[in-house]
C-alpha positions as CSV (number, residue, x, y, z in Angstrom):
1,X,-8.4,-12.4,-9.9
2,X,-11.9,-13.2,-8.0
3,X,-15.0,-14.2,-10.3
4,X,-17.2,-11.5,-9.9
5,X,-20.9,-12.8,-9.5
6,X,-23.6,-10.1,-8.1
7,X,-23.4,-11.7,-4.3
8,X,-19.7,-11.0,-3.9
9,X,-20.5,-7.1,-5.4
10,X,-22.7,-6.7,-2.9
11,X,-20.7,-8.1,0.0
12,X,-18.1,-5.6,-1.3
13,X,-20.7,-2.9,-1.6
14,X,-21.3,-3.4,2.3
15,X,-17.7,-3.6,3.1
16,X,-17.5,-0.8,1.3
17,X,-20.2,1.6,2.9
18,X,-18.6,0.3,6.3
19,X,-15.1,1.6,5.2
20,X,-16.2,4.9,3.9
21,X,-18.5,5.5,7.3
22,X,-15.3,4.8,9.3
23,X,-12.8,6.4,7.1
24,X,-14.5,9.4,6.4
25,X,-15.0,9.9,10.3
26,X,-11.4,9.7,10.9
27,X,-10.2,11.1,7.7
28,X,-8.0,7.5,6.8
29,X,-9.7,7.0,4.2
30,X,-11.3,3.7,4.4
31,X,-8.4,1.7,3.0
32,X,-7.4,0.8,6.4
33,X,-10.4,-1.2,7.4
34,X,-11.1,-2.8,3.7
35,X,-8.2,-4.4,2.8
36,X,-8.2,-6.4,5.8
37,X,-11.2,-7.4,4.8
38,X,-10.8,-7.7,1.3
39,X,-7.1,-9.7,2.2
40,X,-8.4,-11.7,5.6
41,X,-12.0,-12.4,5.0
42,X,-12.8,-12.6,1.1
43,X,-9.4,-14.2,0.4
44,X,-8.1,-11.5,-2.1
45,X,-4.5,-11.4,-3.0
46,X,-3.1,-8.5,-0.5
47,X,-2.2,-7.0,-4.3
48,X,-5.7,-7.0,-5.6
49,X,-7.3,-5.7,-2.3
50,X,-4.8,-2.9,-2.4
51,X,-5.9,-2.1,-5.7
52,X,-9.9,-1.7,-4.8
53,X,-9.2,0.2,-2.4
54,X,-7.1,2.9,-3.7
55,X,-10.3,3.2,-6.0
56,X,-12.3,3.8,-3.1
57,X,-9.8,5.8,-1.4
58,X,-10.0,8.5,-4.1
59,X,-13.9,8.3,-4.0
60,X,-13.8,9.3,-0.2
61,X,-11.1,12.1,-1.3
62,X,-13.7,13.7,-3.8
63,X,-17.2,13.5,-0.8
64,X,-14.9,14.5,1.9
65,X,-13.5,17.1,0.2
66,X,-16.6,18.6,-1.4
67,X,-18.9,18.7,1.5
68,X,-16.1,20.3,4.1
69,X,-14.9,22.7,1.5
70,X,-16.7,25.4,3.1
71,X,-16.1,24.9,6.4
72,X,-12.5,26.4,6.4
73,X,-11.2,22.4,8.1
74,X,-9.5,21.8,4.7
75,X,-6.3,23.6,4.9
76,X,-5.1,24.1,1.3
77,X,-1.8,26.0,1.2
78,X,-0.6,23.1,3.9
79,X,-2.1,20.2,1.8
80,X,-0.6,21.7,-1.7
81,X,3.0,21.8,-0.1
82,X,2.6,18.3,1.8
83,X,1.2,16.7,-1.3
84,X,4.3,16.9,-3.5
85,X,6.1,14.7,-1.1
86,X,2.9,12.6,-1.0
87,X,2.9,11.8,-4.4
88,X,6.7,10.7,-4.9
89,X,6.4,8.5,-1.5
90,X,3.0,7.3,-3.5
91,X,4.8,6.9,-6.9
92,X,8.4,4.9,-4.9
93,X,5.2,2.7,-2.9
94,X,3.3,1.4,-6.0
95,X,6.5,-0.1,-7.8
96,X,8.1,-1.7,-4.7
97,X,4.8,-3.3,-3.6
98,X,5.2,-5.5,-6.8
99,X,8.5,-6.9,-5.2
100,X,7.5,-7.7,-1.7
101,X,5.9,-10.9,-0.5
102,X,2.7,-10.9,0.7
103,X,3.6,-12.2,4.3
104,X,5.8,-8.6,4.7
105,X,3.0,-6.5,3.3
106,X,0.7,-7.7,6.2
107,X,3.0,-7.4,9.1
108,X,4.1,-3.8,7.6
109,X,0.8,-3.3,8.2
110,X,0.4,-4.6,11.2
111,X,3.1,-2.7,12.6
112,X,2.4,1.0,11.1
113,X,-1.0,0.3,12.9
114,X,-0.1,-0.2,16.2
115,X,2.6,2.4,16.1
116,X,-0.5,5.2,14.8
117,X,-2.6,3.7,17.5
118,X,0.1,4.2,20.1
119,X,0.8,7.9,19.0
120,X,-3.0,8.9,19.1
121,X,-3.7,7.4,23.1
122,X,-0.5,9.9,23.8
123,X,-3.0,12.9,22.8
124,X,-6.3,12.4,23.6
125,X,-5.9,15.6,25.7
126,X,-4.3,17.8,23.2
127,X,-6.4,19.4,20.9
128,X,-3.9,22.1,19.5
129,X,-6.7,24.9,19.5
130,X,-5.7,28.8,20.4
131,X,-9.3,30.2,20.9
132,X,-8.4,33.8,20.6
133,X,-9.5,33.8,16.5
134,X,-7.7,37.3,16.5
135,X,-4.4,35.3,17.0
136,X,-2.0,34.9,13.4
137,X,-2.2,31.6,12.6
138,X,1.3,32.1,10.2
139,X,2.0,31.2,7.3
140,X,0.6,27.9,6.7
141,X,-1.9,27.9,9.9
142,X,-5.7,28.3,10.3
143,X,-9.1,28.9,11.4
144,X,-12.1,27.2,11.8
145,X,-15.3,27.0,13.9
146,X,-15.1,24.4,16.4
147,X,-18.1,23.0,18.0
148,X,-16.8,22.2,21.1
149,X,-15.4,25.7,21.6
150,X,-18.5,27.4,20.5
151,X,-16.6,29.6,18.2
152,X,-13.8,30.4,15.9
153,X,-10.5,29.0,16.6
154,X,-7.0,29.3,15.5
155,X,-3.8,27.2,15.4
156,X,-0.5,27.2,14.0
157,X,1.6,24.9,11.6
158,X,4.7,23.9,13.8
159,X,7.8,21.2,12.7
160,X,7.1,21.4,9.1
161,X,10.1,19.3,8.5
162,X,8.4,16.4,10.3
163,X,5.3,16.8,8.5
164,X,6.8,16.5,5.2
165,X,8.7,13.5,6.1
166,X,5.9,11.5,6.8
167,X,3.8,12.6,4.1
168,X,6.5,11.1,1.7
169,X,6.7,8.0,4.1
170,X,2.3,7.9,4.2
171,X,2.5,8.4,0.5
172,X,5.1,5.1,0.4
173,X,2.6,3.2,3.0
174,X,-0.4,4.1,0.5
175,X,0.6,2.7,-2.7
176,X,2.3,-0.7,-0.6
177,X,-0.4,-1.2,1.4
178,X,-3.6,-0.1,-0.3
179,X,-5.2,2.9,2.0
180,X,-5.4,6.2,1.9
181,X,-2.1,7.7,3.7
182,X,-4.0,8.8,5.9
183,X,-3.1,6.5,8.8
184,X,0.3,7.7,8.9
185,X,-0.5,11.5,8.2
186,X,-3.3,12.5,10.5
187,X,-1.7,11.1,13.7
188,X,1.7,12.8,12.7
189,X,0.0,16.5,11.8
190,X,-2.3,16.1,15.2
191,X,0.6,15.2,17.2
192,X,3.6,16.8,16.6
193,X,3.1,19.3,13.7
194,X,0.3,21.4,15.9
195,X,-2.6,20.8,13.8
196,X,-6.4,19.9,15.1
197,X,-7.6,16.7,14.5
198,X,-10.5,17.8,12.2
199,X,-8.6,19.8,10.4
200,X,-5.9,17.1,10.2
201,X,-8.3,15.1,8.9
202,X,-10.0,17.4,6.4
203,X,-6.7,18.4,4.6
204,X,-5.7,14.5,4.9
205,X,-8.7,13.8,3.0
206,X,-8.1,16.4,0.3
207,X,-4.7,14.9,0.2
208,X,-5.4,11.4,-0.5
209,X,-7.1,11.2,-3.6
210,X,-4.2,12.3,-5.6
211,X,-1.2,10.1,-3.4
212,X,-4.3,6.8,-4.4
213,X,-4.4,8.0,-7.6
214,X,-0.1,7.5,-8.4
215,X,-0.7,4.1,-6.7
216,X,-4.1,3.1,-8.3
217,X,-2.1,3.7,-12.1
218,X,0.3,1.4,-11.4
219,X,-2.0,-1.5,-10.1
220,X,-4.6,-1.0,-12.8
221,X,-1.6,-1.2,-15.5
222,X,-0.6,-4.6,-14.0
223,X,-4.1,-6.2,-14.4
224,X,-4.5,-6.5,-10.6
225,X,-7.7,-4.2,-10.3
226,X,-11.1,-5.2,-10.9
227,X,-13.4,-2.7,-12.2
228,X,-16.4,-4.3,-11.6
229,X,-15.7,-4.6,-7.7
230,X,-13.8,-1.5,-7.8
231,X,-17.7,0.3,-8.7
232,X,-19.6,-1.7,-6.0
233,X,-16.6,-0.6,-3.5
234,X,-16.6,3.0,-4.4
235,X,-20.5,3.2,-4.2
236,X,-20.5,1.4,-0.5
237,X,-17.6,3.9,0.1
238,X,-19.8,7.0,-0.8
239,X,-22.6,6.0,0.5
240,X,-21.0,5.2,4.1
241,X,-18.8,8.6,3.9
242,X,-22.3,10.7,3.8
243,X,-23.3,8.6,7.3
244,X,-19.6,9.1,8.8
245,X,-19.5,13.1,8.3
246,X,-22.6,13.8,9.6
247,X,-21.4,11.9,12.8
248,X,-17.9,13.0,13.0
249,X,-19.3,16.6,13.2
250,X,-21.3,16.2,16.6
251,X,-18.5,13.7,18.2
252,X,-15.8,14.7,20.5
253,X,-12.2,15.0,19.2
254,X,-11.3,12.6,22.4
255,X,-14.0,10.0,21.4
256,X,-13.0,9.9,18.1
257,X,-9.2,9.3,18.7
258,X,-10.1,6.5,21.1
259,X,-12.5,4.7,18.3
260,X,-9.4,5.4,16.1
261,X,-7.1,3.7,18.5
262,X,-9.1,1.0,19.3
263,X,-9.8,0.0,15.4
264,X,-5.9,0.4,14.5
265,X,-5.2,-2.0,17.5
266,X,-7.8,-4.5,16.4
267,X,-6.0,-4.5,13.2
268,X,-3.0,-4.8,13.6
269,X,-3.3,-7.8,15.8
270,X,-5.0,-9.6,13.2
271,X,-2.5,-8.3,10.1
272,X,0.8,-9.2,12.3
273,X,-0.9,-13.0,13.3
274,X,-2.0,-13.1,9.4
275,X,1.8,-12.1,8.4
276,X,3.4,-14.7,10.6
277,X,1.4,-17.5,8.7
């Protein structure tokens, strides 16, 4: 476990407010761009970064959630039946991560990375909108404004199947790899399951701060989380979410898959070259 001395809580506290900006633009959370940093940079055990940022994780939940509650992004009835596979994937995650070496844990990560990064190039065009709002949206479907339509828009839930797998399998990631789910679940809903990428994102950030609770538990009752760093993380984290909402809502959908892409490629590169040490 790192000393904690007031420099390194406010290195963290940085890190932190980066994460949240990035994460809460994206709706991944944040995880995905702090443990890297916790792991690569600061020299945490991949364990112990996991575990601060599961913390911070379910602080970006909470903002996200809050401030886009009534903007009709988050879709609840969706996000209440995905969660239950969430959790058990989150639940299975937490107690396997104690088993697997360190070197795995990274190139896992590297790998579910580049894969997300991969998916989301293949639809920057597609932004699953029907812009007649008198449409049915179904059962599980929606409606929001959209700013780059000018007006209401509607869109349908398709291949819920698909969407349920991976929201066991993001749940899994989150606990074993310390983010929010997100990475896995957004790209998935956005590309194959017919859902917008704001709303993806919204209802992926409602998600998340119950799967990182299930794998926060665990850590926390093995000694491996912090709480000192833990508070300086989440405050960065809230602090950066405020700044990465109020951008997200004036950017592109396009723009913001392409910064997503990019990131997830930078990443993984330097988590599968980390892994092979």
């Amino acid at each position: 476990m790192p000393l904690v001395t007031p420099t390194l809580a406010l290195i963290i506290f940085a890190a932190g407010a980066v994460s949240g900006s990035l994460g809460a633009l994206l709706g991944l959370g944040g995880g995905v761009f702090l443990v890297p940093f916790l792991n690569l940079v600061m020299g945490f055990p991949f364990s112990v970064a996991a575990a601060i940022s599961l913390t911070t994780v379910i602080a970006t939940s909470s903002s996200v959630s809050a401030s886009r509650a009534g903007q009709q992004l988050i879709n609840m009835k969706l996000g209440m039946l995905l969660e239950v596979a969430t959790a058990a994937g989150s639940f299975l995650g937490g107690v396997t991560a104690q088993l697997i070496a360190q070197s795995v844990l990274q190139k896992l990560f590297g790998i579910v990375s580049a894969v997300v990064a991969l998916i989301m190039l293949t639809r920057l065009r597609r932004r699953n909108v029907i812009l007649d709002p008198s449409v049915d949206p179904g059962v599980l479907g929606g409606r929001f404004y959209e700013q780059e339509s000018g007006g209401i828009v509607t869109y349908r839930v398709k291949r819920l199947p698909v969407a349920i797998a991976a929201s066991f399998v993001a749940g899994n990631v989150s606990s074993l790899l310390g983010i929010g789910g997100g990475i896995v679940k957004v790209p998935v809903l956005n590309a194959w399951c017919g859902v917008p990428l704001r709303a993806a994102a919204a209802t992926s950030a409602f998600m998340i701060g119950v799967t990182a609770t299930a794998g926060a538990t665990i850590y926390y009752g093995r000694g491996q989380l912090e709480p000192a760093l833990a508070a300086a993380a989440v405050l960065g984290v809230q602090l950066g979410s405020w700044g990465g909402m109020r951008f997200g809502a004036a950017a592109s959908s396009k723009w913001l898959k392409i910064l997503m892409a990019g990131l997830l490629f930078i990443l993984s590169a330097v988590m599968f070259m980390r892994g092979g040490r």
